[in-house]
N, C-alpha and C positions, 0 to 999 in steps of 0.2 A: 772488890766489887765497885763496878763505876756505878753514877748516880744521878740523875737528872732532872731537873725540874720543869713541869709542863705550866707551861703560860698561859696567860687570859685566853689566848688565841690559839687554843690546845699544839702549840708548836714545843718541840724539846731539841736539846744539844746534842749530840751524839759524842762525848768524851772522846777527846785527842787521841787516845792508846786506843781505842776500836776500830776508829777512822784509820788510824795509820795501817793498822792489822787487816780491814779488810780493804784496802786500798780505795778507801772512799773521797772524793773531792766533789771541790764547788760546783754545784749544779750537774751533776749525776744522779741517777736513779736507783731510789733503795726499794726493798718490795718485804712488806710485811705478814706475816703467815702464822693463822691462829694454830697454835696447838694444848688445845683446852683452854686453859685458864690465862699461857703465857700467850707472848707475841713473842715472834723471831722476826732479826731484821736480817736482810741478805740486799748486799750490792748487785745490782742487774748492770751485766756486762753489755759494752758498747757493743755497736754493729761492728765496730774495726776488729775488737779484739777476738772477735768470732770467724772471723777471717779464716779457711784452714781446716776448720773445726772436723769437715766432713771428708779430710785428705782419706782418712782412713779406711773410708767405708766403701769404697769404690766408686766414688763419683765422678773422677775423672772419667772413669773408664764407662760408667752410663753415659755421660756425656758424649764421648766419640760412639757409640753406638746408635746414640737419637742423631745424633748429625749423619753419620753414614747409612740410615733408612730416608734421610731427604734427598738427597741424590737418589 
């Protein structure tokens, strides 16, 4: 179990081994999420990495459909 101590300035570390595990780095966005009693932290993914995301679902293909009703 990692361990952390909250500052004057209610700030805390996020232990080396969790950082590296959820690929967290400097000045990226974490998002915290009550469930009851605890908090969970989760890394909020860049706009880059989300690139893609919707290959699957048919977007392309609404795509060339809204473009082929403007003509």
């Amino acid at each position: 179990m990692d361990v952390s101590k909250v500052s004057s300035k209610y700030q805390i570390v996020i232990p080396k081994q969790i950082r590296e595990r959820l690929g967290i780095r400097p000045g990226e966005t974490v998002e915290f999420q009550l469930k009851g009693d605890r908090a969970e932290l989760e890394r909020v993914p860049e706009l880059a990495e989300l690139e893609g995301i919707w290959k699957d679902l048919g977007l392309p293909r609404f795509q060339r459909e809204r473009e082929a009703d403007r003509w």
